[in-house]
C-alpha positions as CSV (number, residue, x, y, z in Angstrom):
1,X,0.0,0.0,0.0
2,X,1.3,3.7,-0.6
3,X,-0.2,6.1,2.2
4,X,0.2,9.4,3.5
5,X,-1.3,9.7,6.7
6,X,-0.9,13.7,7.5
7,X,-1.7,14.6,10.9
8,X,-3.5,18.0,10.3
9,X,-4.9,20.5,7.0
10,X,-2.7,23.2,8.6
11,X,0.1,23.9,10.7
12,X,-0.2,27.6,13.5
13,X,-1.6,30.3,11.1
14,X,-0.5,29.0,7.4
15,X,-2.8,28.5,4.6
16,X,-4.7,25.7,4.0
17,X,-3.0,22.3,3.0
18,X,0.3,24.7,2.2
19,X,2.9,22.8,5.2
20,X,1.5,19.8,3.2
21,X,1.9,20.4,-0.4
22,X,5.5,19.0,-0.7
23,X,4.4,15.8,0.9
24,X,1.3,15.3,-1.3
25,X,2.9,16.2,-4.8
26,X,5.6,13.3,-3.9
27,X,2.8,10.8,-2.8
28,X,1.0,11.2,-6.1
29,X,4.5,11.6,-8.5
30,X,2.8,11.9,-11.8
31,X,-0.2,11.7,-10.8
32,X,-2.7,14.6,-11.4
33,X,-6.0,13.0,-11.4
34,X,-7.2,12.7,-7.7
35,X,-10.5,11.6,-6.0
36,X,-11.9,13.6,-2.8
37,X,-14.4,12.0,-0.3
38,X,-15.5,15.0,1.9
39,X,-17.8,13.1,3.9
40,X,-15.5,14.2,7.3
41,X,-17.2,17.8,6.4
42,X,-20.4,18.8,8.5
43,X,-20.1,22.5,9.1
44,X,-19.2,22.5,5.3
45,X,-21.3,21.1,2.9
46,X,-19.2,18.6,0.4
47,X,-19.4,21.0,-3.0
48,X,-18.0,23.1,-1.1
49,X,-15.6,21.4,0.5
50,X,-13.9,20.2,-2.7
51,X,-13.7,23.8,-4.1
52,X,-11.6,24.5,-0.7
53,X,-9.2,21.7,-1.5
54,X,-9.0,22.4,-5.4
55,X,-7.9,25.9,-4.8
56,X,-5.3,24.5,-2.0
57,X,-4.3,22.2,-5.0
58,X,-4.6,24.1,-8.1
59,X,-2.0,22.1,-9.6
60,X,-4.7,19.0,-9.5
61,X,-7.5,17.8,-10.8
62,X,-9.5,16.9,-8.3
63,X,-12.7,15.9,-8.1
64,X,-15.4,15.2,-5.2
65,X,-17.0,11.6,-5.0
66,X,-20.4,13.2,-4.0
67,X,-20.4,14.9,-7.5
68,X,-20.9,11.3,-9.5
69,X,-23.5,9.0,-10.4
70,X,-22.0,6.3,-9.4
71,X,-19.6,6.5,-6.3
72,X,-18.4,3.2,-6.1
73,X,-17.0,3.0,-10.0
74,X,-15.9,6.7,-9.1
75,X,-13.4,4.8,-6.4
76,X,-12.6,1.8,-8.3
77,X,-11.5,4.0,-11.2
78,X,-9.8,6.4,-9.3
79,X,-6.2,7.1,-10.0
80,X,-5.4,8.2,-6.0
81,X,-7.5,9.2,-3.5
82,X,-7.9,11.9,-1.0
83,X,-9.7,11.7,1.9
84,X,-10.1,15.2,4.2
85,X,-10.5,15.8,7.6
86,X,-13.6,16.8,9.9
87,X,-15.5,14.4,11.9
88,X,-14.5,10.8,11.8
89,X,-17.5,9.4,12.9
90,X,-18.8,11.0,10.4
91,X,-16.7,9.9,7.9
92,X,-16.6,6.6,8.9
93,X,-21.0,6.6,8.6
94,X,-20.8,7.9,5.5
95,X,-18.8,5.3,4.1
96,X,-20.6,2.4,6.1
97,X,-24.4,4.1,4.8
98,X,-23.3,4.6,1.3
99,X,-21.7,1.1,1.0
100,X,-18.4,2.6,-0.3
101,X,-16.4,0.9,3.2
102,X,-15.0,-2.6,1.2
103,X,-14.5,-0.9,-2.2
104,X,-12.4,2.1,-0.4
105,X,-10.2,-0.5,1.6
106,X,-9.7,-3.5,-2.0
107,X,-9.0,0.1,-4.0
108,X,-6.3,0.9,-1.5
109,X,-4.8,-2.4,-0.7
110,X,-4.5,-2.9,-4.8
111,X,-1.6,-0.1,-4.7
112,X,-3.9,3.2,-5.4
113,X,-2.2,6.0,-3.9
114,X,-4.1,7.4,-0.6
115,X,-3.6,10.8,1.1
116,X,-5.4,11.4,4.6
117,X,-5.6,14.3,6.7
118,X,-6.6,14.4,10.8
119,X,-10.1,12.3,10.4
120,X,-9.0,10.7,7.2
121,X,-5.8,9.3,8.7
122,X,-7.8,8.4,11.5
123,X,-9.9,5.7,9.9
124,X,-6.6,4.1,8.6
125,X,-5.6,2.0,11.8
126,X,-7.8,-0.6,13.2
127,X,-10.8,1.5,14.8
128,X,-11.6,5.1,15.3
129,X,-11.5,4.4,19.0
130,X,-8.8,7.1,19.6
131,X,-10.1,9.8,17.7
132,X,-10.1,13.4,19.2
133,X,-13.9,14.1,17.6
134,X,-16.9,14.1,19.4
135,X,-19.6,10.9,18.5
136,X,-22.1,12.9,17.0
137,X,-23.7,10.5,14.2
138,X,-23.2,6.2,15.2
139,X,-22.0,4.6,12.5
140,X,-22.8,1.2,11.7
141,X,-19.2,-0.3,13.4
142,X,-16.3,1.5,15.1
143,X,-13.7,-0.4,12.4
144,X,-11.8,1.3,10.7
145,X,-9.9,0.6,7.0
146,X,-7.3,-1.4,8.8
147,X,-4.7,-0.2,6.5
148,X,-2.2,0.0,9.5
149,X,-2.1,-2.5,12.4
150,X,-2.3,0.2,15.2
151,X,-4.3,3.3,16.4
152,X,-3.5,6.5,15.2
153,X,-4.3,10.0,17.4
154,X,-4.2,12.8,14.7
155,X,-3.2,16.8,15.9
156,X,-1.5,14.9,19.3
157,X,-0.3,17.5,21.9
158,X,0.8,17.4,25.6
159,X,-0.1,21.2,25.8
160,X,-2.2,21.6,29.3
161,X,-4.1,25.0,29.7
162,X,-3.2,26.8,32.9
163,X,-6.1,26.0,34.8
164,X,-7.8,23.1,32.9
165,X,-9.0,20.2,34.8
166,X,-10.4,17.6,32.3
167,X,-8.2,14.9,31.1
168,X,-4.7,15.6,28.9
169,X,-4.8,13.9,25.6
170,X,-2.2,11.7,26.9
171,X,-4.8,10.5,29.4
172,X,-7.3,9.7,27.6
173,X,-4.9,7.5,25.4
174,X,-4.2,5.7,28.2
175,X,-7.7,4.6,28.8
176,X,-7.6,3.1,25.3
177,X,-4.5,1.4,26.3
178,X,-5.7,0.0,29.6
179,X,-8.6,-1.5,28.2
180,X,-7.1,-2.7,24.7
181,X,-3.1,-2.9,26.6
182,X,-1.8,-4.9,23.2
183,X,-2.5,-2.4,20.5
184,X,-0.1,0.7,19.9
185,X,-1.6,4.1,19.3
186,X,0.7,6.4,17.4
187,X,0.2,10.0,18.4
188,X,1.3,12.5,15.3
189,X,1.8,16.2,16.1
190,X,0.2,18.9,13.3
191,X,2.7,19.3,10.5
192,X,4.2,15.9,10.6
193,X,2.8,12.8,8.8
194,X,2.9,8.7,8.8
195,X,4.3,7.1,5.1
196,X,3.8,3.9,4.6
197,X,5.3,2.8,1.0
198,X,5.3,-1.2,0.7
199,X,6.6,-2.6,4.7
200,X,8.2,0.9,5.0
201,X,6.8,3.1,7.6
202,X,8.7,6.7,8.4
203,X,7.1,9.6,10.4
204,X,7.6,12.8,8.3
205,X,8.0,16.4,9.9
206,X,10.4,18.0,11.9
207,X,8.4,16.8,15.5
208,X,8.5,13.7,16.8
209,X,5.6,11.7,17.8
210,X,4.6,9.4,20.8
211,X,3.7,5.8,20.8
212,X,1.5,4.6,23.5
213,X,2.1,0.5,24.2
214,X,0.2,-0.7,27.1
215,X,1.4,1.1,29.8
216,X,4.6,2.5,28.2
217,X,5.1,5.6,26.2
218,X,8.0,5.9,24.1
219,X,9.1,9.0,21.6
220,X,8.8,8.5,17.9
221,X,11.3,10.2,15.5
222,X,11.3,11.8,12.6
223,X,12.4,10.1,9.5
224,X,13.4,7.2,10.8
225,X,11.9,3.2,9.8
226,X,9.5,2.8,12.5
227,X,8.2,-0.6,10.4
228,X,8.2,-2.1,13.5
229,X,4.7,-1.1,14.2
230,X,3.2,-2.7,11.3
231,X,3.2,-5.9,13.1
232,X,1.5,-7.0,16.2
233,X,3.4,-5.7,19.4
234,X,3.9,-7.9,22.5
């Protein structure tokens, strides 16, 4: 499989998708014709959506799933695909409801370039159990693509407001982990991303990450093979 798993659309106050332009152009290579599935958008309605990620991208052609017929041959035609961020349970209903779930995850595993950001790197590991979004549609299962054999916890930070009493985000990873102690959840901070080409995994970025394992935490780096994690952890 070829994946870019990007953490977040923006990094501080830069334009949208721009920290992540570099990254995308070498996922796709030659490639100019690229599939959207906005379905992560709720505050945004998906026409609109698109337009936002075609003027990011200029250099693409991109066009949105929800504008065809015929969704499904739209995906198992589609040269890469890019799925945006929003709402993952969202996301994740939409592509349960609209029956597009198994032919998103053969189209993928058959080699066709995928790009994710914040909810749509999120329903790349094993379930959308650690994302940061709140539940506000059920979908029909919490199983996500299983592209990667771990969690993933998109826009990950240890930052604490002064005076804030509810849980860090490192806390409520660990409840994940107590309860499910053998799966990994790999944190990514905004601006950096997962790559997975083949059994190669890197993180990209300049930050490094944090894997939670049961009760350990450990730091991830930058640019180095991490494909350690794309097998089941004792």
């Amino acid at each position: 499989m070829n994946l870019l798993m990007l953490s977040s659309s923006r990094v501080a106050d830069e334009h949208y998708l721009a920290h992540a332009r570099d990254m995308i152009f070498a996922q796709l290579g030659p490639i100019k014709d690229v599939l959207f599935i906005p379905f992560a958008g709720v505050t945004i309605d998906w026409d609109s959506y698109t337009a936002k990620v075609q003027a990011a991208l200029p250099e693409l052609n991109i066009s949105g799933i929800q504008q065809f017929a015929d969704p499904a041959q739209a995906l198992r035609d589609a040269r890469a695909i890019a799925v945006g961020g929003g709402n993952t349970f969202n996301l994740l209903h939409q592509l349960y409801s609209q029956e597009l779930f198994t032919d998103l995850q053969d189209k993928v595993r058959q080699g066709c370039p995928y790009i994710g950001w914040s909810a749509g790197s999120n329903i790349c590991g094993q379930t959308i159990c650690t994302t940061n979004d709140m539940p506000i549609v059920q979908p029909e299962s919490f199983n996500a693509l299983n592209f990667v054999p771990f969690q993933l916890n998109p826009h990950y930070t240890d930052y604490q407001p002064p005076g804030h009493n509810g849980e860090t985000r490192a806390q409520r990873i660990e409840e994940y982990c107590t309860l499910n102690p053998k799966t990994p959840v790999l944190a990514i901070r905004e601006g950096t991303a997962l790559k997975l080409t083949g059994n190669q995994l890197n993180l990209l970025g300049q930050l490094s990450g944090v894997v939670f394992h049961g009760k350990r935490q450990s730091e991830l780096q930058p640019h180095n093979d991490i494909c350690a994690y794309l097998t089941t952890l004792d």
